[in-house]
C-alpha positions as CSV (number, residue, x, y, z in Angstrom):
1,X,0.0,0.0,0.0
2,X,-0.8,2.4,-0.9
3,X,-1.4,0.6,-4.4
4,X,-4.1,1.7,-6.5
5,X,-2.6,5.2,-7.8
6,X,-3.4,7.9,-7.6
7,X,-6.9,7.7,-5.0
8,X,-4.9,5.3,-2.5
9,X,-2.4,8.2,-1.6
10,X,-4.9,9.9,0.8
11,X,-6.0,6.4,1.8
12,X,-2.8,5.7,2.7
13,X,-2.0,9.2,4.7
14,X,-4.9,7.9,6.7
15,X,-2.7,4.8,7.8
16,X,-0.4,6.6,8.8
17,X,-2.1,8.9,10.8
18,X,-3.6,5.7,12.7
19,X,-0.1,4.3,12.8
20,X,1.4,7.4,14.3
21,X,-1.7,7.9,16.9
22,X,-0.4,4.4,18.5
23,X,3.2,6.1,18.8
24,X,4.8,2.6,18.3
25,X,8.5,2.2,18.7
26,X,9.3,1.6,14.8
27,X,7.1,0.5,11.7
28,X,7.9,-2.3,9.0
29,X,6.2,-1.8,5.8
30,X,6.8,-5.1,3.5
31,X,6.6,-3.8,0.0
32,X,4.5,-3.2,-2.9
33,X,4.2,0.8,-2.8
34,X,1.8,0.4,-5.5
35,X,0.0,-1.9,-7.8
36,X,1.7,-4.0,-10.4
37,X,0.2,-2.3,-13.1
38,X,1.2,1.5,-12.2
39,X,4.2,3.0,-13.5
40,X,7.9,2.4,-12.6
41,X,8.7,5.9,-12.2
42,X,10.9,8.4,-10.5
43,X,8.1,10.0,-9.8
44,X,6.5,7.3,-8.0
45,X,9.2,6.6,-6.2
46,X,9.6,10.5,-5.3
47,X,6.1,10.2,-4.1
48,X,7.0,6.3,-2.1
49,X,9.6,8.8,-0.3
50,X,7.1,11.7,0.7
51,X,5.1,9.5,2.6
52,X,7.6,7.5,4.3
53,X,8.1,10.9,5.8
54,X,5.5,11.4,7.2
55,X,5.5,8.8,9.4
56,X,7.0,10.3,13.3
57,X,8.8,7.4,13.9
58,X,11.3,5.4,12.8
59,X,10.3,3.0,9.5
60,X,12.1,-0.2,8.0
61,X,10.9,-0.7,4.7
62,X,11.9,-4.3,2.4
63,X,10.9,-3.5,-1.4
64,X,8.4,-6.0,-3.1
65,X,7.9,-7.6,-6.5
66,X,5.6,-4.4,-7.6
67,X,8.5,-1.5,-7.1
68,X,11.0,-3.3,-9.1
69,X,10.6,-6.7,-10.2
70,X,7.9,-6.6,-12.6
71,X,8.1,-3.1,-14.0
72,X,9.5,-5.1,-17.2
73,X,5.4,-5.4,-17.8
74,X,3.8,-2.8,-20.1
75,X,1.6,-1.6,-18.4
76,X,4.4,-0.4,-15.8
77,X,6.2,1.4,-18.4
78,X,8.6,-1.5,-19.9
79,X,11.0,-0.9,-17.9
80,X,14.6,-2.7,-16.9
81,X,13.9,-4.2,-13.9
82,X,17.3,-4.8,-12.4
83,X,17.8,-1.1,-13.4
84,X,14.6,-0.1,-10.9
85,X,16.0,-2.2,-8.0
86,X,19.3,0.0,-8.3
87,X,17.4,2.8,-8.1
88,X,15.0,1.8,-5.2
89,X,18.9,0.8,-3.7
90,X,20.4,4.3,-4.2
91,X,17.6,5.9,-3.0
92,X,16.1,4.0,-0.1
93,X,19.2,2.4,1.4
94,X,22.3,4.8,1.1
95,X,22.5,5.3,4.9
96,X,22.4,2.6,7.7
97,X,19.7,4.7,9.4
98,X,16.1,3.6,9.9
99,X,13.6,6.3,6.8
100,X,10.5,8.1,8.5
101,X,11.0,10.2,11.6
102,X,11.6,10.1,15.7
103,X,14.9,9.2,16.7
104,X,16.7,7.1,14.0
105,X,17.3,3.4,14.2
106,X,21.2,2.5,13.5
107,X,20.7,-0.4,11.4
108,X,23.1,-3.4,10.8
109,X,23.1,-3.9,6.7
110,X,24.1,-6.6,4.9
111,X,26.5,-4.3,2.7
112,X,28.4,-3.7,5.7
113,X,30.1,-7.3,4.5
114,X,32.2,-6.3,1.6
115,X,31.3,-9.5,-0.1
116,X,27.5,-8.6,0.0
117,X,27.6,-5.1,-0.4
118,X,25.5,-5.3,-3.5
119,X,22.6,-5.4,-1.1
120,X,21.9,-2.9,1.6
121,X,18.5,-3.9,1.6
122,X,19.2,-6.7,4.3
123,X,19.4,-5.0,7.7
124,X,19.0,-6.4,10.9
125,X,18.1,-4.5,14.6
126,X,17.6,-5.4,17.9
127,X,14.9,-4.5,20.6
128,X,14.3,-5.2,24.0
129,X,16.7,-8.5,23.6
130,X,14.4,-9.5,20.6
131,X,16.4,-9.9,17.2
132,X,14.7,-8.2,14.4
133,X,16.3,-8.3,10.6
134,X,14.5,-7.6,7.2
135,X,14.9,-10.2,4.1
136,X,14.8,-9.2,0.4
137,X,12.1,-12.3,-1.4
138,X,9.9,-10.8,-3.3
139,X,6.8,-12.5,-5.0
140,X,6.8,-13.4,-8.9
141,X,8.3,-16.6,-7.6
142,X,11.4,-14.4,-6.6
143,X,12.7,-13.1,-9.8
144,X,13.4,-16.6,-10.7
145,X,11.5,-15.9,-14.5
146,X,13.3,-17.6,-17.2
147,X,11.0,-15.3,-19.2
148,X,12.6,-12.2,-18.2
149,X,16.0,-11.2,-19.4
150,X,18.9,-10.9,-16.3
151,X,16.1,-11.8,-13.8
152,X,17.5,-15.7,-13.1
153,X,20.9,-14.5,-12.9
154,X,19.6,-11.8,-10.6
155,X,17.9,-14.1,-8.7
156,X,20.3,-16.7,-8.2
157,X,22.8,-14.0,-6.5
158,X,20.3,-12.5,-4.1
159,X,19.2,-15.6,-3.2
160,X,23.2,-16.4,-2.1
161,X,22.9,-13.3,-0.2
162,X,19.6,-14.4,1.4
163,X,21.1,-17.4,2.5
164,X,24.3,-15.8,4.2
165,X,22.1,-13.2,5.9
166,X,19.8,-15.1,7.3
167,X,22.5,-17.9,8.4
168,X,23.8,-14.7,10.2
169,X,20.5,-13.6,12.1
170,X,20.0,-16.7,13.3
171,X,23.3,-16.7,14.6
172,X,22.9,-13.4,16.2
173,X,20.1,-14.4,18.3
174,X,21.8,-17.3,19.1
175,X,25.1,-15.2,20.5
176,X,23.1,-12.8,22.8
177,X,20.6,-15.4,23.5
178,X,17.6,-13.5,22.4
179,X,14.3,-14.7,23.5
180,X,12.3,-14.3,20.1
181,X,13.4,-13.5,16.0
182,X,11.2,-11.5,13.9
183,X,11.8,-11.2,10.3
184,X,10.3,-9.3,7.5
185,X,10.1,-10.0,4.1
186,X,7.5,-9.3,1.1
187,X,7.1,-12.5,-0.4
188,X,4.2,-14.8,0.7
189,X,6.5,-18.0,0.0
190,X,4.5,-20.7,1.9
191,X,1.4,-20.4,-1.2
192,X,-0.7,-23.2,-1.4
193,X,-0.6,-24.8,1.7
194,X,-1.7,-28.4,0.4
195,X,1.1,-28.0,-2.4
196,X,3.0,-30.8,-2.6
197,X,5.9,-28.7,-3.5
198,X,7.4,-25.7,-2.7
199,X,7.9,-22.8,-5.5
200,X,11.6,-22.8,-7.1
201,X,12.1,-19.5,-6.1
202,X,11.6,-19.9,-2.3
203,X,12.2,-23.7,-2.3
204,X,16.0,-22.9,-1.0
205,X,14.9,-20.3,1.7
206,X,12.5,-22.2,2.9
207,X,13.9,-25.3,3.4
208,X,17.0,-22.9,5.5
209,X,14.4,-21.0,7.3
210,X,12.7,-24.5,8.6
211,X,15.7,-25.8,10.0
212,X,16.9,-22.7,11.8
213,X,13.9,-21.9,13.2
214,X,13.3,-25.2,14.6
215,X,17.2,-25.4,16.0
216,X,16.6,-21.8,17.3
217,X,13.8,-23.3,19.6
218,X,12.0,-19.9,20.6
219,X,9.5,-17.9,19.3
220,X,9.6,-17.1,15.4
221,X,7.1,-14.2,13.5
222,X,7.8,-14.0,10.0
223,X,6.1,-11.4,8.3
224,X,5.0,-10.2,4.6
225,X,2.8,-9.4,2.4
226,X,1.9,-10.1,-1.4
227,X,-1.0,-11.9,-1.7
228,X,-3.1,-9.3,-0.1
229,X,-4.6,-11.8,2.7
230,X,-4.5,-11.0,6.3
231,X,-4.1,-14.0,8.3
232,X,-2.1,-15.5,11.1
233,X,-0.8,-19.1,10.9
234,X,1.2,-21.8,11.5
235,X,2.3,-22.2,7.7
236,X,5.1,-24.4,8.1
237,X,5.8,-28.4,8.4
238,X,8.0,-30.4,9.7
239,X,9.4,-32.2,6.7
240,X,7.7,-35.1,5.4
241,X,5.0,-34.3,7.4
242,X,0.8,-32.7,6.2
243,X,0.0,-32.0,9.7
244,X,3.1,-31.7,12.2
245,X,3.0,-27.6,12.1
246,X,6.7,-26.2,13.4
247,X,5.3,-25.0,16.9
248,X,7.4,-22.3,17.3
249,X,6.9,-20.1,13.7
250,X,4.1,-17.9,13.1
251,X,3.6,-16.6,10.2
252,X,2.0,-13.0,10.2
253,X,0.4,-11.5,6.6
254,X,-0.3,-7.9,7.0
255,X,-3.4,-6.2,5.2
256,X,-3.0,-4.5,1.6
257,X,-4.4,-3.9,-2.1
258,X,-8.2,-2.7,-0.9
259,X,-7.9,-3.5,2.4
260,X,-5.2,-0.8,3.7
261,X,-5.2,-1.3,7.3
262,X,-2.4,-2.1,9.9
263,X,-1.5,-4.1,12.0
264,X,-0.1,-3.8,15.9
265,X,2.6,-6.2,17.0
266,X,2.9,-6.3,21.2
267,X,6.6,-7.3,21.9
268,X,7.3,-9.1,25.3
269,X,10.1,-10.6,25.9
270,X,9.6,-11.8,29.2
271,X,6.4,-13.8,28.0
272,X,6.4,-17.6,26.9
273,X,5.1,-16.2,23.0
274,X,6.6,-12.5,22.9
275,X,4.7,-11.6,20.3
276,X,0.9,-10.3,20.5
277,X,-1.1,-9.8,17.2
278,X,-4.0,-7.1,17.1
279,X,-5.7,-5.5,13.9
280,X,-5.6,-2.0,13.3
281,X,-8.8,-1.2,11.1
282,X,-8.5,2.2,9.4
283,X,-11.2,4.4,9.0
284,X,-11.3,6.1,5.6
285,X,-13.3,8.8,6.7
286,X,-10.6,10.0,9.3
287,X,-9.7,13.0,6.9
């Protein structure tokens, strides 16, 4: 969100007016600034900044399949996807500081390694003892479209990064014992549940993500959006397995497309779950 442009912009300011009336600590927002179908622009972009801004606290923001990855589609302007995402890059991720307002979040990027420096976009943050890090998937299966000129090769790399940064965030709330791990991505990877295989493009991460999260032991929230469903799950099996959900992961997919509300995440560590779920139904009226 906001997505359908240009009547979703004052939609929008009215989530973050809701949003900033709860005075959280920080914001995520999990991609797709706008739908599929609008234009790849600088403009856009410009506009994606503006009202970032306006949020009076820090916000984290992970880009999605809509701001870069299929803006090779007409109807977005034909444009060179792997050309968007350095833009999105240059723009949204040159400092190591959390966008939006308040006091700034010093963020731990990815790029900070100088044999992943190709991707700022990875960051990683602690709270309160809880271990917090952002993820770069992205839905139309990941980039991985044989379809699309550059977009496997792209794919393939980012999906090497993936697999080193999240090896490291595990291990980071491993070393200071954290009590809980959220991460943030925009991809909703876990599909069809009944699938009796997992998409190419997320096969890899989620096979890594199963194992870690079980060896971890403590609580889990992964969050994203994409396919425009709110829900809150246990999406995840242990392998081999229909039924045997992995206990500890919950999987958290926020509002978007029509339905631009947000949603309230309660963090305490010194409960058994840490995390505490609540809606946050806009009212479009408010301005």
């Amino acid at each position: 969100m906001p997505y359908y442009l240009p009547e979703d912009y004052a939609r929008f300011d009215n989530v973050i007016d809701t949003v900033n009336a709860e005075k959280p600590d920080f914001t995520v927002h999990v991609g797709d600034t706008k739908s599929g179908g609008a234009p790849c622009s600088d403009e856009v972009l410009q506009r994606t900044w503006d009202s970032f801004s306006k949020f009076d606290h820090p916000l984290i923001y992970t880009p999605g399949d809509n701001e870069w990855t299929d803006c090779h589609r007409s109807a977005a302007g034909s444009m060179d996807p792997r050309e968007r995402l350095s833009v999105i890059r240059d723009r949204f991720f040159s400092s190591s500081f959390s966008l939006g307002g308040g006091l700034p979040i010093e963020l731990s990027p990815q790029s900070s390694d100088p044999k992943w420096e190709k991707y700022p976009e990875n960051r990683m943050w602690t709270r309160g003892g809880v271990v917090f890090a952002t993820l770069h998937i992205v839905g139309s299966h990941n980039n991985n479209q044989a379809d699309v000129p550059g977009a496997v090769e792209e794919f393939v790399g980012r999906d090497q990064a993936n697999e080193a940064w999240l090896e490291t965030v595990f291990a980071e709330a491993r070393r200071t014992d954290a009590p809980a791990l959220a991460l943030f991505i925009h991809a909703n990877p876990f599909g069809d549940l009944k699938a009796r295989e997992w998409d190419p493009g997320f096969a890899r991460f989620l096979g890594q993500f199963r194992e870690l999260t079980l060896a971890f032991g403590k609580p889990v929230l992964i969050s994203h959006g994409d396919s425009h469903y709110f829900r809150v799950d246990k999406p995840l099996m242990h392998e081999g397995t229909a039924r045997d959900s992995v206990e500890n992961l919950t999987r958290l997919e926020v509002f978007g497309a029509r339905n631009m509300h947000a949603v309230r995440v309660d963090v305490d560590p010194s409960s058994k779950q840490v995390f505490r779920i609540s809606q946050l139904i806009v009212d479009e009226n408010r301005r």
